[in-house]
PDB file with one MODEL, atoms N, CA, C and O in Angstrom:
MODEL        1
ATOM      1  N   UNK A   1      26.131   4.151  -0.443  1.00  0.00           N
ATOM      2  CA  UNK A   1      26.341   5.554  -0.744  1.00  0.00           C
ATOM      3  C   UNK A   1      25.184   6.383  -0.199  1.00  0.00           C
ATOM      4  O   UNK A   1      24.046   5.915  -0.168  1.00  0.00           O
ATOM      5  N   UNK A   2      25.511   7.796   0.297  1.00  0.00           N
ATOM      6  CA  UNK A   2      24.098   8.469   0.633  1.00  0.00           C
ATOM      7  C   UNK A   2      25.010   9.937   0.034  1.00  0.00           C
ATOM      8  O   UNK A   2      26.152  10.394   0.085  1.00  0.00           O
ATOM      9  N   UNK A   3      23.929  10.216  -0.424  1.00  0.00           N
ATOM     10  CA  UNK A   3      24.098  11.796  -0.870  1.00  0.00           C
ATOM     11  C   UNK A   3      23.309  12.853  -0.455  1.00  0.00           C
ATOM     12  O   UNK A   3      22.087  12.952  -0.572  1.00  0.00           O
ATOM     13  N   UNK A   4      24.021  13.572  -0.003  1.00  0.00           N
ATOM     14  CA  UNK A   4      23.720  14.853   0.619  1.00  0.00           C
ATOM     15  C   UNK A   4      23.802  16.520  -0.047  1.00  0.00           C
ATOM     16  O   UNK A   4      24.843  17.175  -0.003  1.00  0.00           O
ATOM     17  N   UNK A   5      22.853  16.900  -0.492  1.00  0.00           N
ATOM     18  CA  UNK A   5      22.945  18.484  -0.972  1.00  0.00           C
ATOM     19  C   UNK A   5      23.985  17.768  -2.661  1.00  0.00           C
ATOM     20  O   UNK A   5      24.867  18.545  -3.029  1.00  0.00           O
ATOM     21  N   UNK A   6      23.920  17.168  -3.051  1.00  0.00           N
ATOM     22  CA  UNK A   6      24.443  16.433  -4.042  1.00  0.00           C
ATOM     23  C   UNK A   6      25.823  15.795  -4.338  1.00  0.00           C
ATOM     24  O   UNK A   6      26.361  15.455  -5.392  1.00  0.00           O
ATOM     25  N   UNK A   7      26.265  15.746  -2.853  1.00  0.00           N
ATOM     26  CA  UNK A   7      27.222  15.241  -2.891  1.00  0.00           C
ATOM     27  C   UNK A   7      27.334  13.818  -2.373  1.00  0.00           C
ATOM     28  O   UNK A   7      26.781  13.528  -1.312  1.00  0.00           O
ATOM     29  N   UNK A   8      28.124  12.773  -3.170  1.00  0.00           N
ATOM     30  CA  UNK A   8      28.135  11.665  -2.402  1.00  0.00           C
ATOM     31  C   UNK A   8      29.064  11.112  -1.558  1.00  0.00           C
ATOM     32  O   UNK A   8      30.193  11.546  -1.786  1.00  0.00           O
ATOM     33  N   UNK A   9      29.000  10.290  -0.642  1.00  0.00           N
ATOM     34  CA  UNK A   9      30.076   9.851   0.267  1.00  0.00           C
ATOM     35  C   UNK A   9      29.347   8.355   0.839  1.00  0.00           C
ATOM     36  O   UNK A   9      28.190   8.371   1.260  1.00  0.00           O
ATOM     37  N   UNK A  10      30.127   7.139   0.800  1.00  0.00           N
ATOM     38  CA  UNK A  10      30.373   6.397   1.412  1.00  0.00           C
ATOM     39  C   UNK A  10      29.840   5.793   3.038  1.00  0.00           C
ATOM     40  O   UNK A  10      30.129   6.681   3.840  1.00  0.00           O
ATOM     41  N   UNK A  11      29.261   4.761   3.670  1.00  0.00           N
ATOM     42  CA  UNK A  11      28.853   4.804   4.682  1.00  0.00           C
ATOM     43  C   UNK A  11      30.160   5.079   5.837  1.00  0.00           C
ATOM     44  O   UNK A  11      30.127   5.728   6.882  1.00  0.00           O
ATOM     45  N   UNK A  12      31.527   4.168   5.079  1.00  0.00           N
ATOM     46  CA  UNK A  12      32.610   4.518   6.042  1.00  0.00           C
ATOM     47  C   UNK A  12      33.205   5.298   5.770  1.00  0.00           C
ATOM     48  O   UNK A  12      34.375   5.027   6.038  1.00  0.00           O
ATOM     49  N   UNK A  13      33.035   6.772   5.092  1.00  0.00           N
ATOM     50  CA  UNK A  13      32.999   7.986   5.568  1.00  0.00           C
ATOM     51  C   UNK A  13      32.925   8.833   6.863  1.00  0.00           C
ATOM     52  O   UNK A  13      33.759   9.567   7.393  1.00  0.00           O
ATOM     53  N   UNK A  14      31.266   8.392   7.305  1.00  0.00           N
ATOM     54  CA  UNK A  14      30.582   8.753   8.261  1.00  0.00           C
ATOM     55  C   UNK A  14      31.165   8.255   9.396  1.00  0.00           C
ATOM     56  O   UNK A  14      31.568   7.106   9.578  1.00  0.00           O
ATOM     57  N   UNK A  15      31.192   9.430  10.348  1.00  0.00           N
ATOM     58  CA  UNK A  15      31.605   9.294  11.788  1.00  0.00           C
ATOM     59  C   UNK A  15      29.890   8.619  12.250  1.00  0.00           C
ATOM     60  O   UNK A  15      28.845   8.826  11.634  1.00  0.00           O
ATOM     61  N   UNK A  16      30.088   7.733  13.596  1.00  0.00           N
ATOM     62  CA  UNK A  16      28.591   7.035  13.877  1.00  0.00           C
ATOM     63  C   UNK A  16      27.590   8.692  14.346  1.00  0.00           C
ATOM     64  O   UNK A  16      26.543   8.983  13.767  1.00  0.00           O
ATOM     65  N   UNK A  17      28.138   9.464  15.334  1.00  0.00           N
ATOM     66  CA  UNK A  17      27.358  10.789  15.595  1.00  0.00           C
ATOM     67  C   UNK A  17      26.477  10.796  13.842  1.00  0.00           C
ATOM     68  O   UNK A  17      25.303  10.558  13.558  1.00  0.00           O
ATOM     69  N   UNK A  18      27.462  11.114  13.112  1.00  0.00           N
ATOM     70  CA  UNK A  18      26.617  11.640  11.678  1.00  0.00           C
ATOM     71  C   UNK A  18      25.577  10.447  10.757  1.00  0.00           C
ATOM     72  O   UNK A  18      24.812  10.622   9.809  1.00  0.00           O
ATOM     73  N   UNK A  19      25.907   9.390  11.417  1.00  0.00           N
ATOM     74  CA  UNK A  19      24.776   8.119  10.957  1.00  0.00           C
ATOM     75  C   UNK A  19      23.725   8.491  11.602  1.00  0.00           C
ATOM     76  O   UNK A  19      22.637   8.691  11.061  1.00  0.00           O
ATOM     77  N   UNK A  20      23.955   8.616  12.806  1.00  0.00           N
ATOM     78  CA  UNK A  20      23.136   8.836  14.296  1.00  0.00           C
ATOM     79  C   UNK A  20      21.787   9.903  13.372  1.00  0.00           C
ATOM     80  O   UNK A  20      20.571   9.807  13.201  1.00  0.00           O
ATOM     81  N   UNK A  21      22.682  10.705  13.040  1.00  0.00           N
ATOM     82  CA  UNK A  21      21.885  12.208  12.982  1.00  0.00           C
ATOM     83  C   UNK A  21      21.034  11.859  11.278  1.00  0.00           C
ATOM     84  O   UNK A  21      19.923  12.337  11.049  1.00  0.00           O
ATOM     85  N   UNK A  22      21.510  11.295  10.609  1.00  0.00           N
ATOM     86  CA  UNK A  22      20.935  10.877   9.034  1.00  0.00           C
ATOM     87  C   UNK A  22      20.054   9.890   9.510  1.00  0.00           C
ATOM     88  O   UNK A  22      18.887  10.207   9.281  1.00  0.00           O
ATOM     89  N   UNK A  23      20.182   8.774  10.107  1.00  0.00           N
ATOM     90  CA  UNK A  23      18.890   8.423  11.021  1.00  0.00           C
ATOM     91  C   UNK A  23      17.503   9.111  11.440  1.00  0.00           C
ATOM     92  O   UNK A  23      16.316   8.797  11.357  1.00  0.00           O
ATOM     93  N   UNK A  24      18.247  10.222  11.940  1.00  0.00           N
ATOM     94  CA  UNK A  24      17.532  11.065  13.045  1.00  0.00           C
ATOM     95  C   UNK A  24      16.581  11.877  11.815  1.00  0.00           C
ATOM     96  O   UNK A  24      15.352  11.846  11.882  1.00  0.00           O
ATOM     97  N   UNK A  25      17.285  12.583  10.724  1.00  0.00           N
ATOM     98  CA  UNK A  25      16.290  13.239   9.818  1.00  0.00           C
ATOM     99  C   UNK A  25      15.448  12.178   8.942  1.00  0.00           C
ATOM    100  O   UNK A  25      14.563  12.593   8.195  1.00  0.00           O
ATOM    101  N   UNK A  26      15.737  10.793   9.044  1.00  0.00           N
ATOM    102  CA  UNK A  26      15.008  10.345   8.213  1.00  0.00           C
ATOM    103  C   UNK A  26      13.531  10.049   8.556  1.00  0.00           C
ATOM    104  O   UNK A  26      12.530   9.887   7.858  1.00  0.00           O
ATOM    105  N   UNK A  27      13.802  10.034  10.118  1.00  0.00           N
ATOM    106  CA  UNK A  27      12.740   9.519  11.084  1.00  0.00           C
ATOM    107  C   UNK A  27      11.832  10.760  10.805  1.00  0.00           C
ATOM    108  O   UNK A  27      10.620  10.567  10.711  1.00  0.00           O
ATOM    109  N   UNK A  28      12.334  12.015  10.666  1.00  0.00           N
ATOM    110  CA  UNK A  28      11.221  13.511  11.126  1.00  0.00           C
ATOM    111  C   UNK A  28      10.895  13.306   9.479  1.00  0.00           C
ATOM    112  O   UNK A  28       9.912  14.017   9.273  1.00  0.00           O
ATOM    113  N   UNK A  29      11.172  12.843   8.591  1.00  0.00           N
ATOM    114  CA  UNK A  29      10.957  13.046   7.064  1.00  0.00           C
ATOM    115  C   UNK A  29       9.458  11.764   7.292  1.00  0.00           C
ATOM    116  O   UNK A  29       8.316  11.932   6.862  1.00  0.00           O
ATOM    117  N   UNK A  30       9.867  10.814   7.915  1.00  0.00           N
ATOM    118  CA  UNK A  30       9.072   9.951   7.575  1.00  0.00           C
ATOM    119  C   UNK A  30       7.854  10.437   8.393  1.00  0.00           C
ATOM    120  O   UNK A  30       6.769  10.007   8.001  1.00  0.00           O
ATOM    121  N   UNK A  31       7.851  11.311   9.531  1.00  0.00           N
ATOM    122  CA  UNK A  31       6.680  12.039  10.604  1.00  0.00           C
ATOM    123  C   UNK A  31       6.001  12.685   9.716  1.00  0.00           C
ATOM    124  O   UNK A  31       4.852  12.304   9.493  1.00  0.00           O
ATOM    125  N   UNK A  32       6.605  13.950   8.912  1.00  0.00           N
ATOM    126  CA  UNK A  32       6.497  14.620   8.102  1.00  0.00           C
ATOM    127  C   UNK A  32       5.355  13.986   7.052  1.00  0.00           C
ATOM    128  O   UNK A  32       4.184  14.324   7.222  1.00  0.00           O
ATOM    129  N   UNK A  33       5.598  13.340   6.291  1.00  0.00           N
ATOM    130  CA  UNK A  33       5.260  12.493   5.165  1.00  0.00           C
ATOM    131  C   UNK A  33       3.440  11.913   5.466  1.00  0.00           C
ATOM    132  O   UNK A  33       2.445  11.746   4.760  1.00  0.00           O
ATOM    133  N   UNK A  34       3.839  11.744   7.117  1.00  0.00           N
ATOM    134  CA  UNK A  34       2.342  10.476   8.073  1.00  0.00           C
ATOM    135  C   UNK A  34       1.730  11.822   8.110  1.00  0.00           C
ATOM    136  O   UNK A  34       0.806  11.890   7.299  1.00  0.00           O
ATOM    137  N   UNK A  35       1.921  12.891   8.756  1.00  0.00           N
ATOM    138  CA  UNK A  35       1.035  14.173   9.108  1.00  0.00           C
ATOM    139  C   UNK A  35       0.574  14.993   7.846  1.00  0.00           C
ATOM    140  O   UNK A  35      -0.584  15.411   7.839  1.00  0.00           O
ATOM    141  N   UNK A  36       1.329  15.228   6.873  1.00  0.00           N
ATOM    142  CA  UNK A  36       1.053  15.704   5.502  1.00  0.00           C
ATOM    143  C   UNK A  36      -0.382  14.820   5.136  1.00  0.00           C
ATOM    144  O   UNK A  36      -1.389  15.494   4.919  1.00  0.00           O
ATOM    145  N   UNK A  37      -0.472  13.507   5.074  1.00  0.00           N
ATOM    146  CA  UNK A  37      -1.398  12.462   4.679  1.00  0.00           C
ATOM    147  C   UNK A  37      -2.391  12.728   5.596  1.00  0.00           C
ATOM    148  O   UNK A  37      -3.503  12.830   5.079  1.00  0.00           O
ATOM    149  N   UNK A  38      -2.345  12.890   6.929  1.00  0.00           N
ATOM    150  CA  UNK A  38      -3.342  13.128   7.731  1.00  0.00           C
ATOM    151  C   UNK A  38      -4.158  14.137   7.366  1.00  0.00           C
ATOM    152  O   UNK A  38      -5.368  14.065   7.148  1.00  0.00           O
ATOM    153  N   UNK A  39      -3.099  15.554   7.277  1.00  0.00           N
ATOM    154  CA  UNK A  39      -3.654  17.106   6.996  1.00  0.00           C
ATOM    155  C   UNK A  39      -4.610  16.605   5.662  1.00  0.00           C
ATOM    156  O   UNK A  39      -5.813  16.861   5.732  1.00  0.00           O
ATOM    157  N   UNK A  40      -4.234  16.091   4.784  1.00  0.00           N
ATOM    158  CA  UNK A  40      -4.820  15.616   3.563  1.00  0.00           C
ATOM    159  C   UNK A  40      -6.214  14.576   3.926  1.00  0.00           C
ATOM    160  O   UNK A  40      -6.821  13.967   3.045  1.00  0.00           O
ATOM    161  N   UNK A  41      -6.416  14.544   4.775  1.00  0.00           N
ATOM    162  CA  UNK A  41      -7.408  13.005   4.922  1.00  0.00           C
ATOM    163  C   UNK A  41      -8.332  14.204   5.310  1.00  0.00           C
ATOM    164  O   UNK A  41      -9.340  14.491   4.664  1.00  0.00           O
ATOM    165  N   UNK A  42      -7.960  14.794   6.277  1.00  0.00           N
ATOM    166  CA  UNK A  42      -8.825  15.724   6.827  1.00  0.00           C
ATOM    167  C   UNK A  42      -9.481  16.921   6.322  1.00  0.00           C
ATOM    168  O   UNK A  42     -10.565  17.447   6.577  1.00  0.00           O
ATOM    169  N   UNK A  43      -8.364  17.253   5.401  1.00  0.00           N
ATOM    170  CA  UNK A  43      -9.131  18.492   4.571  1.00  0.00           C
ATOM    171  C   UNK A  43     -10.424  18.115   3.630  1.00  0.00           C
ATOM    172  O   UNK A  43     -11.495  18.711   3.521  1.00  0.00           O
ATOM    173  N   UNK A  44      -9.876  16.719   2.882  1.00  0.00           N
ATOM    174  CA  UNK A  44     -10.899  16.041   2.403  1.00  0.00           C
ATOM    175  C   UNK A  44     -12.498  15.802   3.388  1.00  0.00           C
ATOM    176  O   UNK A  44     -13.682  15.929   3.078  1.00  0.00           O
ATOM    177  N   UNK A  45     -11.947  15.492   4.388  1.00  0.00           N
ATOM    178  CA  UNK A  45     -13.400  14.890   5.558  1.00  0.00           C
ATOM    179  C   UNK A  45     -14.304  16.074   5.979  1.00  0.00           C
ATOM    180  O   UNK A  45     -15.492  16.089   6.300  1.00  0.00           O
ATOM    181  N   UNK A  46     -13.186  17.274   5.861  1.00  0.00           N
ATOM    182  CA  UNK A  46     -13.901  18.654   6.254  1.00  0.00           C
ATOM    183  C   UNK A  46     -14.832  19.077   4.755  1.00  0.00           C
ATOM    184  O   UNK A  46     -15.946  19.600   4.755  1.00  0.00           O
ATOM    185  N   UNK A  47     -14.314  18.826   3.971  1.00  0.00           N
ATOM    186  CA  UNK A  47     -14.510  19.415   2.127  1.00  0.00           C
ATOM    187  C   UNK A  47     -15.975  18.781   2.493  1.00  0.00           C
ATOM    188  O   UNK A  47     -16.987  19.463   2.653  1.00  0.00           O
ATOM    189  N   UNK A  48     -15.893  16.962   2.627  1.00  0.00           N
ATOM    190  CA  UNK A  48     -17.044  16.594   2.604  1.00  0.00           C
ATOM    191  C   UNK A  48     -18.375  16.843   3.640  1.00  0.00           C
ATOM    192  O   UNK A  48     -19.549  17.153   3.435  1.00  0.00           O
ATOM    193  N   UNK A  49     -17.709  16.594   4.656  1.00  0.00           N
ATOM    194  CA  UNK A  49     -19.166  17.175   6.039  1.00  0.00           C
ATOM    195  C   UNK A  49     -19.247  19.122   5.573  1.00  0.00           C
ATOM    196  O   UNK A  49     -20.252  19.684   6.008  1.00  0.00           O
ATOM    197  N   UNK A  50     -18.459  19.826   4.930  1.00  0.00           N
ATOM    198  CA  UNK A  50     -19.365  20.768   4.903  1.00  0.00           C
ATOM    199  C   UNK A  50     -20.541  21.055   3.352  1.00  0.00           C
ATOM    200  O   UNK A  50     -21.372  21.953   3.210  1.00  0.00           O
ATOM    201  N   UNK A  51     -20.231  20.079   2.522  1.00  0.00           N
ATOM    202  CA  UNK A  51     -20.667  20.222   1.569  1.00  0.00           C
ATOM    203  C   UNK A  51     -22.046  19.578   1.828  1.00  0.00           C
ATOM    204  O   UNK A  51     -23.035  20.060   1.274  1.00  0.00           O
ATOM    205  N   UNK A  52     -22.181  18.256   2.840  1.00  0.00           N
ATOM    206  CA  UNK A  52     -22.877  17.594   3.421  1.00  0.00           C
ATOM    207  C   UNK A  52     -24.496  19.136   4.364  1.00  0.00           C
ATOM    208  O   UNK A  52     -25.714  19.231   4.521  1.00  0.00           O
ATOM    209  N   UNK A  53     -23.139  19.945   4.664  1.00  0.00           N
ATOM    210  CA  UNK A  53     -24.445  20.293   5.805  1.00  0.00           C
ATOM    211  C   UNK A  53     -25.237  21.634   4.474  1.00  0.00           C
ATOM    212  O   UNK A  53     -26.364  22.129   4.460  1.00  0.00           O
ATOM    213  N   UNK A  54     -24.266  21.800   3.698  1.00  0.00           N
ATOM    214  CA  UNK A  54     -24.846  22.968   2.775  1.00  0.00           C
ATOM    215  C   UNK A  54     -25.682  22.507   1.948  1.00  0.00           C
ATOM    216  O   UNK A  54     -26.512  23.176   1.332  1.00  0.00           O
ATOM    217  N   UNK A  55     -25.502  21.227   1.876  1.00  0.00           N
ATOM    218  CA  UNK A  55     -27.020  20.665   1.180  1.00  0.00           C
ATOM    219  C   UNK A  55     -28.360  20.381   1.939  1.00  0.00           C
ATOM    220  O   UNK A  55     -29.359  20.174   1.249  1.00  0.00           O
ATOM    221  N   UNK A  56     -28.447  20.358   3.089  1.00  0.00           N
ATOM    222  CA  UNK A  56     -29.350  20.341   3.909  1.00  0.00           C
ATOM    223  C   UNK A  56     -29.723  21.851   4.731  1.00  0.00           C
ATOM    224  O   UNK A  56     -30.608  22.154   5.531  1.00  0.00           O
ATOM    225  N   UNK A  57     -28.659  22.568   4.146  1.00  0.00           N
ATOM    226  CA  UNK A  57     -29.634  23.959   4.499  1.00  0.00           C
ATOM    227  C   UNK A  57     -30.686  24.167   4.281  1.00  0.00           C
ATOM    228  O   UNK A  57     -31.084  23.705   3.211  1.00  0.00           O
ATOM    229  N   UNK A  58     -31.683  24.936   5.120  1.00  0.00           N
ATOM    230  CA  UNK A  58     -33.352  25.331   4.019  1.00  0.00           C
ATOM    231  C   UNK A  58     -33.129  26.239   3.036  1.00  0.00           C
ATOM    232  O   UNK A  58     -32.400  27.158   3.410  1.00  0.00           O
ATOM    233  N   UNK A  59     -33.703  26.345   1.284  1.00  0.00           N
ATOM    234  CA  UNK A  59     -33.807  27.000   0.467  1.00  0.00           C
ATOM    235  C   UNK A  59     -34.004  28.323   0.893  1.00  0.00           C
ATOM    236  O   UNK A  59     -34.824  28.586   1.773  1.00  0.00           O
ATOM    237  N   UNK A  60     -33.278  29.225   0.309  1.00  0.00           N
ATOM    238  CA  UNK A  60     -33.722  30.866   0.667  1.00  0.00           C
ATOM    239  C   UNK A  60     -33.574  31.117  -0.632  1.00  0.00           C
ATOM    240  O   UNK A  60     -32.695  30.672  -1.369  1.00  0.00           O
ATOM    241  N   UNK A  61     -35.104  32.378  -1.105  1.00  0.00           N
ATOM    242  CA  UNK A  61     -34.798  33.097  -1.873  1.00  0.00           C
ATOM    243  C   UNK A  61     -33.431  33.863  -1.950  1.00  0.00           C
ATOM    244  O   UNK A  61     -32.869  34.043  -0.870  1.00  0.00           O
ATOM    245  N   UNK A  62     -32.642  34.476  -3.415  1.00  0.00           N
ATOM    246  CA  UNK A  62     -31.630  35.290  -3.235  1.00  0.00           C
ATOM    247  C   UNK A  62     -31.908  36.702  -2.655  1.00  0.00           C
ATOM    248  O   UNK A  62     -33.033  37.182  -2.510  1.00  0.00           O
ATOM    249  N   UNK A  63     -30.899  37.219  -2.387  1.00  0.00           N
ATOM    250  CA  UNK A  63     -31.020  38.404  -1.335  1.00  0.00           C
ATOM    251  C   UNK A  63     -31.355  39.383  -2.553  1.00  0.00           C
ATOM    252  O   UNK A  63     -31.029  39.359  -3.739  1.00  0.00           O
ATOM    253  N   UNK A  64     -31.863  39.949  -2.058  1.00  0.00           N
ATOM    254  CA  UNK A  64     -32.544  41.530  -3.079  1.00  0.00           C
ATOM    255  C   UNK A  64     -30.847  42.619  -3.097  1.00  0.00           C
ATOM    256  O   UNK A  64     -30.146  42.842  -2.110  1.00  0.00           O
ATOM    257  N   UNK A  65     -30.600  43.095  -4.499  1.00  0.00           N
ATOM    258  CA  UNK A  65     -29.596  44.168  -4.427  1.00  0.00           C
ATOM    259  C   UNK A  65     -30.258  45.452  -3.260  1.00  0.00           C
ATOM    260  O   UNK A  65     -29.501  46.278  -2.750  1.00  0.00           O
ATOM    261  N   UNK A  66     -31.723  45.425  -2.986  1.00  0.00           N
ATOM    262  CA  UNK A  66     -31.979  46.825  -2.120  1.00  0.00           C
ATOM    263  C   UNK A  66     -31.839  48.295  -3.339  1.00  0.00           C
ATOM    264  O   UNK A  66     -31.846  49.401  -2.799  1.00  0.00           O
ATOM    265  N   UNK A  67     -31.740  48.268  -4.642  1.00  0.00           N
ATOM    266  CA  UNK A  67     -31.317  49.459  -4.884  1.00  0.00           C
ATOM    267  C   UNK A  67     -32.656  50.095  -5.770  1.00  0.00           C
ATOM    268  O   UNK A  67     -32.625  51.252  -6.189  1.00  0.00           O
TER     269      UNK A  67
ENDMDL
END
């Protein structure tokens, strides 16, 4: 059975074109899924090397309001 938008139907339902193509989205779901994890690895790696370089800044007094 595969269900679609909540409906179900049968594999011999399906014309092969429409296997073809439920194939075809499962493959970009599963791309989807690898690049999401990546974007995620990376935001993390960025979070850390900049937290990394802001600790090795030199100390500055705070800035004066000027008023």
């Amino acid at each position: 059975m595969i269900t679609i938008d909540g409906v179900a139907y049968s594999q011999a339902e399906l014309s092969d074109t429409t296997k073809q193509q439920l194939g075809n989205v499962r493959l970009v779901d599963q791309e989807l899924a690898q690049l999401h994890a990546k974007s995620q690895l990376a935001q993390a790696a960025r979070a850390a090397f900049a937290l990394g370089v802001k600790q090795n800044l030199p100390k500055r007094a705070p800035a004066s309001s000027g008023a």
